[in-house]
C-alpha positions as CSV (number, residue, x, y, z in Angstrom):
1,X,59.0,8.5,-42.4
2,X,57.7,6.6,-45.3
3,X,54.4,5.1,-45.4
4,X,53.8,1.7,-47.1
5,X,50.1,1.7,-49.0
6,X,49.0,-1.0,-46.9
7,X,49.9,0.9,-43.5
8,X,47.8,4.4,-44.9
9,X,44.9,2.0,-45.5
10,X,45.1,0.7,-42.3
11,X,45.4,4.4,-40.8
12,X,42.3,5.1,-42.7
13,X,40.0,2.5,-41.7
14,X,41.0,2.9,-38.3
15,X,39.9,6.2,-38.5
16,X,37.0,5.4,-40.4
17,X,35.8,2.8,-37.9
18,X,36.8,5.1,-34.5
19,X,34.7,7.8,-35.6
20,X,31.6,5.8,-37.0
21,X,31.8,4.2,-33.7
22,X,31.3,7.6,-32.3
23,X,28.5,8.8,-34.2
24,X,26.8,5.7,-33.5
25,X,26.9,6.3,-29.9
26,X,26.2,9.8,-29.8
27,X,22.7,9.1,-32.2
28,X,22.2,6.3,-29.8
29,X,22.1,9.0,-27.0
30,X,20.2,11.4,-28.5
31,X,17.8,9.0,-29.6
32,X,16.8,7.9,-26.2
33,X,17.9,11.2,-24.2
34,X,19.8,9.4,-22.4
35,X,23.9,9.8,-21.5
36,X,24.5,6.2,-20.4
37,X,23.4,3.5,-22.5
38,X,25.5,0.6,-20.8
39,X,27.1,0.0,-17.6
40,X,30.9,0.6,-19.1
41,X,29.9,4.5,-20.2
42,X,30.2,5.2,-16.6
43,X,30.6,2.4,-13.8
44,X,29.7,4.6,-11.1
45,X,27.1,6.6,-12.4
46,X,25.7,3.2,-13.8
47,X,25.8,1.7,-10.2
48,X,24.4,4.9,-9.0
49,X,21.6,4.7,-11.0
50,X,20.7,0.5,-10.4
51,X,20.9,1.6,-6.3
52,X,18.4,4.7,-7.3
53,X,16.0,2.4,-9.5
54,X,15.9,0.0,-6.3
55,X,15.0,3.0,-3.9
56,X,12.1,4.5,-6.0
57,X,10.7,0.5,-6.4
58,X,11.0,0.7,-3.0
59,X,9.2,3.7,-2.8
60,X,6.1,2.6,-4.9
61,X,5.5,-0.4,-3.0
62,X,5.5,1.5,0.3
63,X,2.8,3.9,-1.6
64,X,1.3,1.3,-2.6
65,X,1.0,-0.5,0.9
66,X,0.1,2.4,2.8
67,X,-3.0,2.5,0.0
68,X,-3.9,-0.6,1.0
69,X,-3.7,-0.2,4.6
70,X,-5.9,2.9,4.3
71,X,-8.3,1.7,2.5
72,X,-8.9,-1.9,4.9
73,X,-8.9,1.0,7.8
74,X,-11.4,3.0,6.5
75,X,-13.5,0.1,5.2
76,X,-13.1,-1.1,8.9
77,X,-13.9,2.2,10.8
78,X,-17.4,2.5,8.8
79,X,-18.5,-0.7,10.4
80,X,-17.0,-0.3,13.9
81,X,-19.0,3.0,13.7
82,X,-22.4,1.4,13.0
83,X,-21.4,-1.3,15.7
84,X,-21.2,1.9,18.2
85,X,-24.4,3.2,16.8
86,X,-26.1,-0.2,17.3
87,X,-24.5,-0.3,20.8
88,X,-25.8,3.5,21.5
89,X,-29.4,2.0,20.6
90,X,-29.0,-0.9,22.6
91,X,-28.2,0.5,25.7
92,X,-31.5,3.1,25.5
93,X,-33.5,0.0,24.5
94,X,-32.3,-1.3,28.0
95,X,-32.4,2.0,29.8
96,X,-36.3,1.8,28.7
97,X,-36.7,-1.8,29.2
98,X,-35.3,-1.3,32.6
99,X,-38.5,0.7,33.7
100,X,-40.1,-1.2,36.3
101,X,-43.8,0.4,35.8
102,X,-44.2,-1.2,31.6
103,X,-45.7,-3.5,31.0
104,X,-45.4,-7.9,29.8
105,X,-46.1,-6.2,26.1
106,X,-43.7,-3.5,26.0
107,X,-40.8,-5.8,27.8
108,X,-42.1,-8.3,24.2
109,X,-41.5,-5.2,22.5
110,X,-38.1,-4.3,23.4
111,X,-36.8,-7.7,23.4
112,X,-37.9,-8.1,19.8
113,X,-36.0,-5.0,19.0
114,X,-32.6,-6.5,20.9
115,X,-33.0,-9.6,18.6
116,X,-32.8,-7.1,16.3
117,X,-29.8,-5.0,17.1
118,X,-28.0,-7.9,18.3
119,X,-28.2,-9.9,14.8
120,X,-27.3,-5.8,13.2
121,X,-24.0,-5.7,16.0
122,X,-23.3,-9.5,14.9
123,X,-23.4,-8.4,10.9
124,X,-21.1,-5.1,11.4
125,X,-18.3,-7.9,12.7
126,X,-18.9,-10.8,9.9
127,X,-19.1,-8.0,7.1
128,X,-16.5,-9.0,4.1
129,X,-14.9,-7.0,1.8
130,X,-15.1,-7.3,-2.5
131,X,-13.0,-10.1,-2.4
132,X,-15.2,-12.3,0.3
133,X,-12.4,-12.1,3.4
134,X,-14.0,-11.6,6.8
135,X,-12.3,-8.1,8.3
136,X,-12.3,-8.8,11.8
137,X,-11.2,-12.3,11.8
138,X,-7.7,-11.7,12.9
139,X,-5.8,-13.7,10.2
140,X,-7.9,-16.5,9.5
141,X,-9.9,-13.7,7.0
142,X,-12.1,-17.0,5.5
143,X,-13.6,-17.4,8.4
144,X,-16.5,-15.7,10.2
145,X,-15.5,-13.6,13.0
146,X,-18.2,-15.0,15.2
147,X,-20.5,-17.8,14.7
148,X,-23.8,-18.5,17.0
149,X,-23.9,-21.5,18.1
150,X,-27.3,-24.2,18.1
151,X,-27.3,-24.9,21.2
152,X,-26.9,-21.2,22.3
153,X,-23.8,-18.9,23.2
154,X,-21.4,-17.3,20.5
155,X,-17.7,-18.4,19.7
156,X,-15.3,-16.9,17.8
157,X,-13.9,-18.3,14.9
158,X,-10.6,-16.3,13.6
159,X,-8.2,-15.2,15.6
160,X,-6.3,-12.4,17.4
161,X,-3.4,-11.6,14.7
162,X,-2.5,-9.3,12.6
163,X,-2.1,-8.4,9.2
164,X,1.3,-6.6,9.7
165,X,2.3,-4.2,6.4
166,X,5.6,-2.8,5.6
167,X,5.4,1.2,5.3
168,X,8.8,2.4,5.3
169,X,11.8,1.1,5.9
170,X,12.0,-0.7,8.2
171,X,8.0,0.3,10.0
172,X,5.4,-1.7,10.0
173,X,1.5,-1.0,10.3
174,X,-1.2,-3.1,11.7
175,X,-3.7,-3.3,9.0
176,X,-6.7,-4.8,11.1
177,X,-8.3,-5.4,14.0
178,X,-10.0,-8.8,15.4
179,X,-13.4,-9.2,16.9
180,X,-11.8,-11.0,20.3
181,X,-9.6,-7.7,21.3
182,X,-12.7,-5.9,21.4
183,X,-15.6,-8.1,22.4
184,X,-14.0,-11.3,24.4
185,X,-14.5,-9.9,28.1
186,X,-12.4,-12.7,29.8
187,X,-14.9,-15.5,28.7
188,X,-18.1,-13.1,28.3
189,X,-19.1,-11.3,25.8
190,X,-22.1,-8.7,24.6
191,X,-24.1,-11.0,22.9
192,X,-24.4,-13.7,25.5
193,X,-25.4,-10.9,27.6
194,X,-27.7,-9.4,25.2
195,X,-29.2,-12.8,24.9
196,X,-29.5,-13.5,28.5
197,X,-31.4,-9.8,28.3
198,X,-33.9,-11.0,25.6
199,X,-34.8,-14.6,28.0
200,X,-35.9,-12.4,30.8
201,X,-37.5,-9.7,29.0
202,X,-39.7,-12.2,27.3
203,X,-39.9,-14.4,30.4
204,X,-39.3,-11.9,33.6
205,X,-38.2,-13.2,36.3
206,X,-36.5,-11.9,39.7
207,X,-33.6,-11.9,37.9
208,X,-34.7,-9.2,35.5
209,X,-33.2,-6.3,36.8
210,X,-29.7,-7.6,37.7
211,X,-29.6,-9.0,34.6
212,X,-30.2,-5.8,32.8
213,X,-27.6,-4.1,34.6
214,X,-25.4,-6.8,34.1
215,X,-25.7,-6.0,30.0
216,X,-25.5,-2.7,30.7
217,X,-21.9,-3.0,32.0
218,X,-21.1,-5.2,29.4
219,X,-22.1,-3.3,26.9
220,X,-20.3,0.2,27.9
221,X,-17.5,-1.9,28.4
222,X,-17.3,-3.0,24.6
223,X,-18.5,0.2,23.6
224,X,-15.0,2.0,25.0
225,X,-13.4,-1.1,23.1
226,X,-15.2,-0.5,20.1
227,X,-14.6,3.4,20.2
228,X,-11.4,2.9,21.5
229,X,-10.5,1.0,18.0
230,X,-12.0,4.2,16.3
231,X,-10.0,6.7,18.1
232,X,-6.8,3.9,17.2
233,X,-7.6,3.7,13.5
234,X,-7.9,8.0,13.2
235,X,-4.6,7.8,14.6
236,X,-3.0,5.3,12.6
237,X,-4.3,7.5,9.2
238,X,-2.6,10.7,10.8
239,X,0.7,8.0,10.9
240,X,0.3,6.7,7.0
241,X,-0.6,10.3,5.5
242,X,2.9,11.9,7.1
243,X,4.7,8.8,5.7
244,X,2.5,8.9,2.2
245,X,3.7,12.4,2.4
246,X,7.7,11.7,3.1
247,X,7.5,9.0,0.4
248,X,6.2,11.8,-2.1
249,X,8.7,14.0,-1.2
250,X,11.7,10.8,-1.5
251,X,10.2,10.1,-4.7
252,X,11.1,13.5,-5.9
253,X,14.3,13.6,-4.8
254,X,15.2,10.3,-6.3
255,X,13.7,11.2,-9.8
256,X,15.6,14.6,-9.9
257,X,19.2,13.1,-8.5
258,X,18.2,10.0,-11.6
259,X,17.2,12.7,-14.1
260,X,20.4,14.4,-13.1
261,X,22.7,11.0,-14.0
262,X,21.1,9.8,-17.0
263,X,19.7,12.9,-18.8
264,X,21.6,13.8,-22.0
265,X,23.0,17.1,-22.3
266,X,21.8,17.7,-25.9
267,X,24.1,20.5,-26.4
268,X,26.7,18.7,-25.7
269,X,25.9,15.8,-27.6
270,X,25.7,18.4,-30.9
271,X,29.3,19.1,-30.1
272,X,30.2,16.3,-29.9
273,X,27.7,15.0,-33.4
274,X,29.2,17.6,-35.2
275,X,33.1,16.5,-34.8
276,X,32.1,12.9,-35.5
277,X,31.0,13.9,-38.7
278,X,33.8,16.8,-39.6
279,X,36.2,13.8,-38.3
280,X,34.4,11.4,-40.7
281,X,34.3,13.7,-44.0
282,X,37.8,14.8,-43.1
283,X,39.2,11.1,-43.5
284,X,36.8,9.8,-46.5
285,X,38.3,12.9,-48.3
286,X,41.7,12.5,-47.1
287,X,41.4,8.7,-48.5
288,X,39.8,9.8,-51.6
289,X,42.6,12.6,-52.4
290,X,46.1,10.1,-51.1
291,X,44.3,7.4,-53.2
292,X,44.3,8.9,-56.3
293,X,48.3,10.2,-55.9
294,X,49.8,8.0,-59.0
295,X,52.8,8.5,-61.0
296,X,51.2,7.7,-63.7
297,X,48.9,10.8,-62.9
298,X,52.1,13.0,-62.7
299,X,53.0,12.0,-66.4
């Protein structure tokens, strides 16, 4: 078959440009260490490897929740356990108080020290965290959990919801607790109790004892809320580490199945390097060697 001049330099740069192509990718690749550097080098691994780049995002925001969620737990659980420590004082400042042989002074005494422990149990639920929210004010976190009020008597000024965090897929985690589920006794609560304890230790009158039992109830019966939010919160840290733990695991998995798509296979890639360039020389020499065929040079 005979070859016009114009169709051999066609050939050539054809060649020329297919194999530069070639070396271009294959430096691209080993460049980066990576095998796919767009989504037409492989559709499917290409898809694969969006879907895994999704599920590992996924997976550090889950981390990163359950961090949080831990962290607003614990923060909470130190305070609920110096409200049960002010609570356990409280109630052997009343076991005293409720001595019938004391006397007007020490009842004075003992009611100064339930102002006290009162105003310390009323603190451990309006603490705040760094950022100035209100941790036991259900949602409304800008808020104080509980306000006295002028006239007497104690309201409560968040509410009852929660701060509901996404774990997993598809699990959520309550991420607080609100002052009402633990102190709002059907209309009473500790405090107006304690308080009602203070009037008739400073003033005694035949009320005194009833009254004193009366706070005694109230209290045990916010202490098993309070401890009963303790025991809730240890629980809900046992839940988060085993899924902290899964997530580690998923992570893992997901990074060795990506590594395993997009990792360049560097001996391979040499192969493949070297024939580029044997391919290349090949044809520039070829070129060089038709080109200077002449008739003249066979005079």
């Amino acid at each position: 078959m005979r070859v016009s001049d114009t169709q051999f330099s066609q050939l050539m740069l054809t060649s020329l440009s297919k194999n530069n192509q070639g070396l271009g990718e294959v430096l691209a690749q080993m460049s980066t260490g990576q095998r796919l550097l767009k989504l037409s080098d492989n559709p499917i691994d290409s898809i694969n490897l969006l879907n895994l780049d999704r599920e590992n995002s996924a997976i550090n925001q889950y981390q990163d929740n359950i961090s949080n969620v831990k962290t607003a737990l614990s923060s909470q659980e130190v305070h609920l356990m110096a409200a049960s420590d002010t609570l356990k004082d409280m109630r052997d400042t009343l076991l005293l108080a409720s001595n019938g042989a004391i006397s007007d002074a020490d009842r004075e005494s003992y009611a100064n020290k339930l102002v006290s422990l009162r105003d310390a149990f009323m603190s451990s639920f309006n603490v705040q965290d760094e950022e100035g929210n209100y941790l036991f004010s259900g949602t409304q976190s800008d808020v104080p959990a509980i306000t006295a009020q002028p006239a007497g008597g104690y309201i409560f000024e968040g509410n009852s919801d929660k701060r509901v965090v996404t774990v997993a897929k598809g699990v959520t985690m309550e991420a607080n607790f609100a002052s009402q589920e633990m102190l709002d006794l059907g209309g009473n609560n500790i405090l107006n109790q304690i308080d009602a304890a203070i009037t008739e230790l400073q003033a005694p009158t035949a009320n005194l004892n009833n009254t004193l039992q009366a706070t005694l109830n109230t209290l045990d019966i916010t202490h098993d809320n309070v401890l009963a939010a303790v025991t809730d919160i240890g629980g809900r840290h046992n839940n988060l580490d085993l899924m902290e733990s899964s997530h580690g695991d998923n992570k893992l998995f997901v990074e060795a199945v990506t590594n395993d798509l997009e990792a360049l296979d560097y001996g391979e890639a040499s192969v493949r390097l070297n024939n580029y360039m044997a391919a290349l020389q090949a044809t520039q020499a070829s070129y060089m060697k038709i080109n200077d065929l002449s008739l003249f040079n066979r005079l």
